[in-house]
C-alpha positions in Angstrom: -11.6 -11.4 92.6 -13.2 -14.6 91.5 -17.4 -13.9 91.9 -19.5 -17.5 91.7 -23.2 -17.3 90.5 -25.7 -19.9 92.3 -25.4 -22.6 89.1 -21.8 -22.7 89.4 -21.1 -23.0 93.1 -23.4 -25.7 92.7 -21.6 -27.7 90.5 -18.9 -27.0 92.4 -20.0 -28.1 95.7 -21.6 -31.6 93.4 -18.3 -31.7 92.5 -17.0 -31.5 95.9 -19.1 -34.2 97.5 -18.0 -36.3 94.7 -14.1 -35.9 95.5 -14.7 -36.3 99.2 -16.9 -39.7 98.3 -13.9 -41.2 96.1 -11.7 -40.2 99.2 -13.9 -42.0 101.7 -14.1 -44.6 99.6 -10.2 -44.7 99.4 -9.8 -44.6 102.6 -12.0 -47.2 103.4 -10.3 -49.3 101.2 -7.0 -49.1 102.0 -7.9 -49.8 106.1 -9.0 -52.8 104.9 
């Protein structure tokens, strides 16, 4: 079992947003 602290799920979660904005942004892009 993998247990997360608070600092570490947040990066995580930063690093999340950051994937899904490149994705968007990918997305985007390519509909154009």
């Amino acid at each position: 079992m993998f247990i997360l602290n608070k600092d570490s799920f947040q990066e995580i979660s930063e690093t999340t947003n950051l994937i899904d904005d490149v994705f968007l942004e990918s997305l985007e892009t390519i509909q154009m």
